[in-house]
ZADREN-949641 format. One record per residue: x, y negated, z of N, C-alpha, C in turn; residue in one letter. Coordinates in steps of 0.05 Angstrom, whole numbers, plus 5000, padded with zeros to 4 digits. Layout:
BEGIN
XYZXYZXYZA
...
REM end
This chain:
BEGIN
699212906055701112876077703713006069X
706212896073708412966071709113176088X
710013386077711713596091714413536109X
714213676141716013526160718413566140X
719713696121722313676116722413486103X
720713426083721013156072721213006087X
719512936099719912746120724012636135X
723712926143725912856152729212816140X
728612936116729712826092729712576085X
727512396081727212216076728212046098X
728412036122729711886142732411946144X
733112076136736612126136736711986119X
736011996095737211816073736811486077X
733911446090733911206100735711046115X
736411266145738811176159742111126145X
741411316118743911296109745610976100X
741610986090742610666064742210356090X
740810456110742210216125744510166143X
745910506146748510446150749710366133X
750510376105751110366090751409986083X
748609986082748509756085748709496098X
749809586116750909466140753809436140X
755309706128757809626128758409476110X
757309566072757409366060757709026066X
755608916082756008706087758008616110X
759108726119760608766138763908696132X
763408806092765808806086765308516066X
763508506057762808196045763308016062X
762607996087762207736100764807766121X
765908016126767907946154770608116148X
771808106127773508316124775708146106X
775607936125777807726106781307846107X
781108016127784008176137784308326115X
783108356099782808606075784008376038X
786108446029786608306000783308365994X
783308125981780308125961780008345943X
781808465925781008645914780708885928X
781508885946780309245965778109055977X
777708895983774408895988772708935966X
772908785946771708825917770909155909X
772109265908772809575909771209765937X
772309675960770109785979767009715978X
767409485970763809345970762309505950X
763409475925762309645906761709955906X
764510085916763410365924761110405947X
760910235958759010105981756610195973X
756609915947753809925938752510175923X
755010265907754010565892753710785913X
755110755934753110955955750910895966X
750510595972747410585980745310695952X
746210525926743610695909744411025912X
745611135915745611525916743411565941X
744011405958742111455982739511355983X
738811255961735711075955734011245935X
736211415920735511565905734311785921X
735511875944735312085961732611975977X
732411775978729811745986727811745968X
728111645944725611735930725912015923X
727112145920726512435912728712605928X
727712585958729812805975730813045961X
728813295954729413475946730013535909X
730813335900731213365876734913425874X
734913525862737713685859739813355868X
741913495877744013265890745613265857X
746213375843748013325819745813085803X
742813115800742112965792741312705795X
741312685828740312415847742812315841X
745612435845748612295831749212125808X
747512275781747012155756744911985749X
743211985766741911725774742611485779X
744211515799745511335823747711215802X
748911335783751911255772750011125737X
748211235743746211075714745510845725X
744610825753743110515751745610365759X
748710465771750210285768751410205748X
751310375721753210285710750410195692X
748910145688745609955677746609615687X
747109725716746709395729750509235721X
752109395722755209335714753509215680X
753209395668753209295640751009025628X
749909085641748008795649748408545657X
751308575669753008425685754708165650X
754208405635755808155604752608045587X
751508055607748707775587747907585601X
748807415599749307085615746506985592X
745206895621741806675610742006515640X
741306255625741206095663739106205678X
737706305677735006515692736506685714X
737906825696738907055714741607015722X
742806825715745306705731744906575752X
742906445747742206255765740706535802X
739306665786739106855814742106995829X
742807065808745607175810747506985826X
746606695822748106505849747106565869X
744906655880744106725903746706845916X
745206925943747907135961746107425954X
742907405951742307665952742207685920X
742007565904742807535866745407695871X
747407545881750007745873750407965888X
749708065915750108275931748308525913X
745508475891745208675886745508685847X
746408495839746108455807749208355806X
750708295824752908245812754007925802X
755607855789756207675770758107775747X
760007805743761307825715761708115711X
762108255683762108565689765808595692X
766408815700768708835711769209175701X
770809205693770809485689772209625705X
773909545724773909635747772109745770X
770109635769768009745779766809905776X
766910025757765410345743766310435755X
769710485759771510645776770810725809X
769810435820769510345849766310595855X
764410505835762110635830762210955836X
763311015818763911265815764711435848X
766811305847768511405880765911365907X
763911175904761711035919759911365921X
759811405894757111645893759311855893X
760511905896762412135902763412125940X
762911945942763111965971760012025993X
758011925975756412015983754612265980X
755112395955755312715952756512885969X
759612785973761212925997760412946025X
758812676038758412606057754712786062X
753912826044751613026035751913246037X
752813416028754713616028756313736055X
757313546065757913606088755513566110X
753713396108751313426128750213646121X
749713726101747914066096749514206105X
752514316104754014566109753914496139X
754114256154754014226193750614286203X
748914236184746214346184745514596188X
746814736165745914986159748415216187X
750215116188752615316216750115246238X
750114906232748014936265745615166265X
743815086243741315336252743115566241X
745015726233746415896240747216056262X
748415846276749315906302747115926324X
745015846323742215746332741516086342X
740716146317739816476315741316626324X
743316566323745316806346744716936365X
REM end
């Protein structure tokens, strides 16, 4: 049986990656008010914060610098993956859910987008522990 902190670790991060995931598509499908390339750019930091927060679900309590280098490994795995064209995996990659999680052409702009993705969600981490920890702070008062 899982320990309640895990637990509840593990549902923050859950809630994280379907907010997350929600806005992502949010900015794919309805954000035509937006130049294409700041959507391109938000989507992707998008997506590199949903994997930081997937990572946080498989291993809540594993150090946050390392769930980061995770998160910026499997994106920049799936970016670099992005330059080996086979009709197999192009052909999934036409999908909507092929390109929303594998991409289509590699872009090296997107490392950039990545990066800022899992840096926002460290921050956004970071700040839920320090509003965590004042709360049961202030708690004991």
């Amino acid at each position: 049986m899982m320990p309640t902190s895990t637990l509840r670790a593990r549902l923050w991060f859950v809630a994280a990656v379907l907010l997350t995931m929600g806005l992502g598509l949010a900015v794919h499908l309805h954000a035509g008010f937006l130049p294409a390339a700041a959507r391109d750019v938000l989507g992707d930091a998008l997506w590199a914060a949903m994997i930081a927060w997937w990572m946080g679900v498989l291993a809540p309590h594993a150090a946050l610098r390392r769930r980061a280098l995770a998160a910026l490994g499997i994106c920049l795995a799936v970016e670099l993956g992005q330059l080996y064209h086979a009709p197999g995996i192009d052909a999934v990659r036409h999908t909507m859910f092929g390109h929303l999680v594998l991409g289509s052409d590699f872009d090296p702009r997107d490392l950039a987008a990545y990066a800022l993705g899992v840096l926002g969600a460290v921050l956004v981490e970071r700040g839920a522990r320090r509003r965590r920890a004042s709360s049961a702070a202030s708690s004991l008062r």
